[in-house]
C-alpha positions as CSV (number, residue, x, y, z in Angstrom):
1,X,-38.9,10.3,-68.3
2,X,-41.5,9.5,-65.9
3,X,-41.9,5.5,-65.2
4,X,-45.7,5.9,-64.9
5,X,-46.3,8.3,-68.3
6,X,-48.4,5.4,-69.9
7,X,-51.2,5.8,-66.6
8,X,-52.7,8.1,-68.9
9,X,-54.1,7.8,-72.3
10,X,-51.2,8.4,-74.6
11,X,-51.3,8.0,-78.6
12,X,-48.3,6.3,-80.7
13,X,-47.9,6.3,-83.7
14,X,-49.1,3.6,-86.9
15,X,-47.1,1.9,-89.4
16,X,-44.3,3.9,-90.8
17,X,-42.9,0.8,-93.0
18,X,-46.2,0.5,-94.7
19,X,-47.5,3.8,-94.7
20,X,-43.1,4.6,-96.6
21,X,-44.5,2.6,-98.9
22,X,-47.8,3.9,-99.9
23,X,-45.4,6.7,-100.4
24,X,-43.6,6.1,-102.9
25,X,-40.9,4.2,-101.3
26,X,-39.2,1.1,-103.6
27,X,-38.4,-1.6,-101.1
28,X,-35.1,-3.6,-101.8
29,X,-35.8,-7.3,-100.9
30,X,-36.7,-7.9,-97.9
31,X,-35.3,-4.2,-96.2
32,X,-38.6,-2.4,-96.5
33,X,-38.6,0.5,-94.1
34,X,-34.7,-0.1,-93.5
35,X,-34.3,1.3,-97.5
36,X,-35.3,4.8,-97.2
37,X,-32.5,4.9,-94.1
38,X,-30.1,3.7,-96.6
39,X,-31.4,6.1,-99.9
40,X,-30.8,9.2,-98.8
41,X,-33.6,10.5,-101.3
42,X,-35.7,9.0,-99.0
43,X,-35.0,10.9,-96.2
44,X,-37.3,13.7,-96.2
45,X,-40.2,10.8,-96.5
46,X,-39.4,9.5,-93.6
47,X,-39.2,13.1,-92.0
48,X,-42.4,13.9,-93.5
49,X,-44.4,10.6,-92.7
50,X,-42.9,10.8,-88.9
51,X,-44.3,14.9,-89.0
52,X,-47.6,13.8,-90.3
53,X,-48.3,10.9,-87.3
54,X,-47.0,13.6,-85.2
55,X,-49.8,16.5,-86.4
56,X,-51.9,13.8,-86.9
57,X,-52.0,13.5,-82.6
58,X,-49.4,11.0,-81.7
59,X,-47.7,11.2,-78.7
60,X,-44.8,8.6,-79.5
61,X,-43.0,8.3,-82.9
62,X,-40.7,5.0,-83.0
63,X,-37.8,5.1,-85.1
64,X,-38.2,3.3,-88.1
65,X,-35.5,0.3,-87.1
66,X,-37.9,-2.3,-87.5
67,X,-35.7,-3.7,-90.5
68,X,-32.6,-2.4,-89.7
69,X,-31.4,-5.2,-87.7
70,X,-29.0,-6.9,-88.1
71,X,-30.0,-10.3,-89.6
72,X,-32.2,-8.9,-91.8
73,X,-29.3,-6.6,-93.3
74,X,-27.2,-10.0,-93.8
75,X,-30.1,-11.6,-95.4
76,X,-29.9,-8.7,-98.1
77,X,-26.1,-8.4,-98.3
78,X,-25.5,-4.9,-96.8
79,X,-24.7,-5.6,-93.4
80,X,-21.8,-2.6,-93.9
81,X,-25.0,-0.2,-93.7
82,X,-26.0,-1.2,-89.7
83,X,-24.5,1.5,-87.8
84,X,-25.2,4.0,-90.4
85,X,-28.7,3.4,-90.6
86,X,-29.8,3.1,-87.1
87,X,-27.7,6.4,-86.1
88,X,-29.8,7.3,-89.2
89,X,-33.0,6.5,-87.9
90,X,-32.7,8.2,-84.7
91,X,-31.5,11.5,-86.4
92,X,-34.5,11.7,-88.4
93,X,-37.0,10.8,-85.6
94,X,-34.9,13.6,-84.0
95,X,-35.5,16.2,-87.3
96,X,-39.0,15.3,-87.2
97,X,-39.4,16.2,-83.7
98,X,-38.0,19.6,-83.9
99,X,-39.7,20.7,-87.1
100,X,-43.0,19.8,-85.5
101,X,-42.2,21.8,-82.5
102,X,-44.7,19.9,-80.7
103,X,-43.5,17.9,-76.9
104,X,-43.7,14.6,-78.1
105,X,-41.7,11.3,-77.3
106,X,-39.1,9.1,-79.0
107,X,-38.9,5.8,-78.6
108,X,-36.0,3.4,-80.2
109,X,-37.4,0.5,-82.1
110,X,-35.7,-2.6,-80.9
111,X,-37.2,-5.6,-83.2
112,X,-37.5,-9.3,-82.9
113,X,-33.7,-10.2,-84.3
114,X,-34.3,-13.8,-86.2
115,X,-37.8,-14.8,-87.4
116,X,-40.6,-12.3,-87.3
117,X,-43.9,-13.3,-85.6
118,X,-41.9,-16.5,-84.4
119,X,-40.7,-18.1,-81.0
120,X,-37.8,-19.4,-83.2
121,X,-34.5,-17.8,-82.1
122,X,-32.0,-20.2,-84.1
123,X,-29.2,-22.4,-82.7
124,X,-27.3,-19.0,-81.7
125,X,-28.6,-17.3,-78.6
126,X,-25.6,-15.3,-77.7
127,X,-25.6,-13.7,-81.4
128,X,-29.2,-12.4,-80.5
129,X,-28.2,-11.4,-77.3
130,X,-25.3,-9.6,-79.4
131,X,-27.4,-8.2,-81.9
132,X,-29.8,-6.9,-79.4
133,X,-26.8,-5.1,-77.7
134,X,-25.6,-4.0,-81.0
135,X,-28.8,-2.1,-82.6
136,X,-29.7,-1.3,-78.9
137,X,-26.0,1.2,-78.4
138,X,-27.1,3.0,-81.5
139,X,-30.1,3.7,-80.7
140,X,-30.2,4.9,-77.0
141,X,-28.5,8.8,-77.5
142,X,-31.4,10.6,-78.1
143,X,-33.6,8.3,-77.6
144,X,-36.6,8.4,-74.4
145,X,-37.4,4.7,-74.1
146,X,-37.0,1.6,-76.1
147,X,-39.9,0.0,-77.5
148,X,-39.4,-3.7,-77.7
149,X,-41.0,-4.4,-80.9
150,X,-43.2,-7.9,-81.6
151,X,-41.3,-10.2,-79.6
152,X,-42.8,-13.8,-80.1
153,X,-41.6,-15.4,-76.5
154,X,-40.6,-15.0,-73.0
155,X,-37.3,-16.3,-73.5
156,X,-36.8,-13.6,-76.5
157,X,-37.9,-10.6,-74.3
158,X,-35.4,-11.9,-71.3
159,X,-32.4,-11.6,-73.8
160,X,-33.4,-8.1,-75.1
161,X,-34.3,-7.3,-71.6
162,X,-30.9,-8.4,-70.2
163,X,-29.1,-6.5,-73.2
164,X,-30.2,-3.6,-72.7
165,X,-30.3,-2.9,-68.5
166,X,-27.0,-1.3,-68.4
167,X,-28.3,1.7,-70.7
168,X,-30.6,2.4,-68.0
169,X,-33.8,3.6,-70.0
170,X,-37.5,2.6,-69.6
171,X,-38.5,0.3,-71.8
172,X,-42.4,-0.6,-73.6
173,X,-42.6,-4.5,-74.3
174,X,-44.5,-5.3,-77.2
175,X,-45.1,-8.7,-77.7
176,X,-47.1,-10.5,-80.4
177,X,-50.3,-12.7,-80.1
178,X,-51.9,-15.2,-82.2
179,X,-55.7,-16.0,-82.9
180,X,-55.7,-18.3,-79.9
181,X,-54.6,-15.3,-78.0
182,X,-51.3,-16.7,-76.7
183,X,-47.8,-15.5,-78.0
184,X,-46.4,-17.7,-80.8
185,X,-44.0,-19.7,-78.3
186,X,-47.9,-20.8,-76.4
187,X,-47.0,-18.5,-73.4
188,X,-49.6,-15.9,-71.9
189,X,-49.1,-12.0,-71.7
190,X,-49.6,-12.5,-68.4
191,X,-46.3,-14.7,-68.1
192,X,-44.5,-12.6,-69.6
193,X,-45.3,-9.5,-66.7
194,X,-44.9,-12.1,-63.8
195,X,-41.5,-13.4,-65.3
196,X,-39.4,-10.8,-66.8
197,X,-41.4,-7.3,-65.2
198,X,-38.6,-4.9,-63.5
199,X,-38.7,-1.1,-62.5
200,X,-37.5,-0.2,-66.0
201,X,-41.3,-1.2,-67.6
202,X,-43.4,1.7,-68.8
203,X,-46.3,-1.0,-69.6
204,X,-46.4,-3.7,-72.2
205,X,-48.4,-3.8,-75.8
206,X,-49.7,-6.5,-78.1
207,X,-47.3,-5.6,-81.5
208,X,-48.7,-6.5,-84.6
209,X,-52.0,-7.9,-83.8
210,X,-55.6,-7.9,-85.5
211,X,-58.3,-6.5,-83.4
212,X,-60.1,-9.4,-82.6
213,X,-56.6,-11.1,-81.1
214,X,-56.6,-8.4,-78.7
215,X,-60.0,-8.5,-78.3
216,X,-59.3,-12.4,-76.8
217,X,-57.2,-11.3,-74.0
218,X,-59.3,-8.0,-72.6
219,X,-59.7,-9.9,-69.5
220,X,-56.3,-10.9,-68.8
221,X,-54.9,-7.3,-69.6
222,X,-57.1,-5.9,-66.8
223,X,-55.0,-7.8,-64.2
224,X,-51.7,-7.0,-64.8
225,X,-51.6,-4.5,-62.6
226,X,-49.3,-2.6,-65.5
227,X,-50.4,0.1,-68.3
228,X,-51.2,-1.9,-71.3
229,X,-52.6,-1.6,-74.7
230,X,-52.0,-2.3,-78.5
231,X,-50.6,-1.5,-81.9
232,X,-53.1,-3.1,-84.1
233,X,-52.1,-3.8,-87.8
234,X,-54.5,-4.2,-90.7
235,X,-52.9,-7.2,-92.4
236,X,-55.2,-9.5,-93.7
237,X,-54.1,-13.0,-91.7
238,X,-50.3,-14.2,-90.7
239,X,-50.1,-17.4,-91.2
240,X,-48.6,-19.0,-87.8
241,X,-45.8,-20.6,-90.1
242,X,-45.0,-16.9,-91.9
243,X,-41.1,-16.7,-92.1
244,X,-39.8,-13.9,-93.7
245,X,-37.5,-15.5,-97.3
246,X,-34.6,-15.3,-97.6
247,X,-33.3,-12.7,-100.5
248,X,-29.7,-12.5,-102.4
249,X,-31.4,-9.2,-104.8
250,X,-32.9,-6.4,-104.1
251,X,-35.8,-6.7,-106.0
252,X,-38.8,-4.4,-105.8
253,X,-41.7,-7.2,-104.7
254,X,-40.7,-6.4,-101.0
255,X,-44.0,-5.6,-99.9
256,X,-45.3,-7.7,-97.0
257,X,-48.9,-7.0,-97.8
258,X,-48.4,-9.1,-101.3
259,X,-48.3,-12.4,-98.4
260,X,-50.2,-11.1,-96.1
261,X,-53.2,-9.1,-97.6
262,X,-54.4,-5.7,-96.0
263,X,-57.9,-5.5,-95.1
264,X,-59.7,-2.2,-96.0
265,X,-62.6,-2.6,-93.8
266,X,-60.4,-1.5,-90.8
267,X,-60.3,2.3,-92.4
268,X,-60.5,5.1,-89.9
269,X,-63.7,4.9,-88.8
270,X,-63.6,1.3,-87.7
271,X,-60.4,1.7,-86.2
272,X,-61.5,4.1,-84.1
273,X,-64.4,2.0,-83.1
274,X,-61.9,-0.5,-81.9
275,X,-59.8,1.5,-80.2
276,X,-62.9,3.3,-78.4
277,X,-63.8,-0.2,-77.1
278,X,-60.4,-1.6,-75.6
279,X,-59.7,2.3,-74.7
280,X,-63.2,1.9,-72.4
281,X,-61.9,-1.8,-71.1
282,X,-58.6,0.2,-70.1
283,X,-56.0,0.2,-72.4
284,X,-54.4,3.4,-71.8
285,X,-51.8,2.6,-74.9
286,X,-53.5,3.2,-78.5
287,X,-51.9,3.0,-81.5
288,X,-51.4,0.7,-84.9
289,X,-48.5,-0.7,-86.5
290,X,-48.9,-1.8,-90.3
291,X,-51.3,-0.7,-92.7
292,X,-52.0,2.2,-90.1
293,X,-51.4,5.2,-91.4
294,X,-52.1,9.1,-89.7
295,X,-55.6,9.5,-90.8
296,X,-56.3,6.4,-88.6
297,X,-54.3,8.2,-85.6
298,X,-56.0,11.5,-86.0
299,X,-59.1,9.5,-85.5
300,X,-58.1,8.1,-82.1
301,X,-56.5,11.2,-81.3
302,X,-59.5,12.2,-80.3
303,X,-60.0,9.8,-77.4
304,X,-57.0,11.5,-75.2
C-alpha cells in the first residue's frame, strides 16, 4: 500500500468489541470480542458489524484481535483457541470486505500483550516479544497494515516494532495517553516518533483516549512531522491503576463498561463536533474505539 495513504483524511472504524456487545454478544470472562471468534454463531455478527462501519464510511476495518492475544486466552483457559481465532479474525474482516464490495482497507489488530492501558510488561520480555511474533504470523496474509493497538510505552512499541519488521508491512502505532497527556510509562508521543519512527510508519494514533486527552497534546501532534490522529473511546474514566482481573470462568459480567462507565453525552453529534475540531488542527486520522459504534462514523464520514 502506499506509505503516505494517511496524508489524506481517511476514516477507521469504532469499537467493534463494544459495539459485538450491544449486539447481542455474551462475553465469556474476560475474552469479550475474542468470543464471537470462538462461537461460531457469532460469526455473521461480526461480519455484519464490520459491513455496517464499512457502509457507515470507514475506510479501515481492524480485525477484531484485540482480545485474542495470547495472555488474555491463558487468563481464560483456552489458549488451544489462538491460532484458530486470529486466522478467524482475518477471514471475516476478509468476508466483510467482499460482501461490501466497497475498496476499503484491512488492518491486523496487534494489542498490548500483558496489562491493558499499562507500561507494565511483567518480568518476561522475551515472552512478549514471542507473543507479539506469534499473533503478528497470523495475522499478516491478507492483511494491508498492522495497527499497533494502545501500546502504554516506548519500550512496548520497540518489541512489537522489532517483532514484526521481517513481515515487511506498514504499520499504524497507536499508543495510549492519560489525562496528563503523557503515555502511562510518563513518556511523550513525541518520544515515541523520535525513538522508534522507521520507513515502515503510516502515522501514529492516540488508542483509547477521551477527547479532552487528545485535546492536551494538539500542539505536540502538529510537529511530528508524521500523519496523526485518534481513536477516541466513550468510556467514562480509566482509572491509571485499571488492570484487567484475572478470570478462571467464563461468566457473562465481561463487560468493560460495568468498571469503566460509558458516557452518553459523546453521541453522534458531539462526536462529530470533536472530531471536526482535531480534524481542522490536522489530524488526518479519525476514528473511535470503544463505545463508538457506526452511527458515530457515518457522522464523521462526512468530513473526508
Amino acid at each position: 500500500m502506499d506509505n503516505k495513504y494517511f496524508s489524506k483524511t481517511r476514516i477507521l472504524d469504532g469499537g467493534m468489541g463494544q459495539e459485538l456487545l450491544k449486539r447481542g454478544l455474551k462475553p465469556r470472562g474476560t475474552l469479550w470480542s475474542a468470543s464471537a471468534l470462538i462461537d461460531k454463531k457469532y460469526h455473521q455478527l461480526v461480519i455484519d458489524t464490520h459491513i455496517d462501519f464499512i457502509n457507515a464510511g470507514a475506510d479501515v476495518i481492524v480485525t477484531t484481535t484485540f482480545t485474542a492475544r495470547r495472555s488474555r486466552l491463558i487468563q481464560n483457559k483456552c489458549e488451544k483457541y489462538f491460532e484458530y481465532i486470529n486466522t478467524k479474525a482475518v477471514e471475516l474482516a476478509l468476508r466483510a470486505r467482499d460482501i461490501s464490495k466497497k475498496n476499503i482497507l484491512i488492518a491486523g489488530g496487534l494489542p498490548n500483550q500483558y496489562q491493558t492501558y499499562s507500561a507494565n510488561l511483567g518480568d518476561d520480555l522475551n515472552s512478549i516479544e514471542k507473543n507479539f511474533y506469534d499473533q503478528a504470523k497470523l495475522l499478516k496474509k491478507n492483511i494491508d497494515f498492522f495497527y499497533l493497538d494502545v501500546m502504554g510505552s516506548g519500550k512496548e512499541c520497540e518489541i512489537a516494532l522489532k517483532t514484526i519488521k521481517s513481515f515487511n508491512l506498514p504499520v499504524l502505532v497507536g499508543v495510549h495517553i492519560r489525562k496528563n497527556g503523557k503515555l502511562p510509562s510518563g513518556e511523550n508521543v513525541s518520544d515515541i516518533v523520535k525513538k522508534y519512527k522507521d520507513e515502515n510508519w503510516l502515522g501514529i494514533i492516540t488508542a483509547c483516549v477521551a477527547p479532552e486527552y487528545y485535546e492536551i497534546i494538539i500542539k505536540e501532534l502538529k510537529n511530528l512531522n508524521i500523519p496523526y490522529g485518534f481513536k477516541l473511546n466513550a468510556f467514562k474514566n480509566i482509572p491509571d491503576n485499571y488492570g484487567v482481573s484475572s478470570s478462571s470462568t467464563w461468566g457473562e459480567n465481561g463487560n468493560p463498561n460495568i468498571i469503566l462507565g460509558s458516557r452518553k453525552d459523546i453521541n453522534p453529534d458531539k462526536f462529530y463536533d470533536f472530531t471536526k475540531k482535531f480534524k481542522d488542527n490536522g489530524a488526518t486520522i479519525l476514528g473511535g474505539c470503544c463505545e463508538i459504534g457506526p452511527s458515530h462514523i457515518n457522522k464523521i464520514a462526512k468530513l473526508k
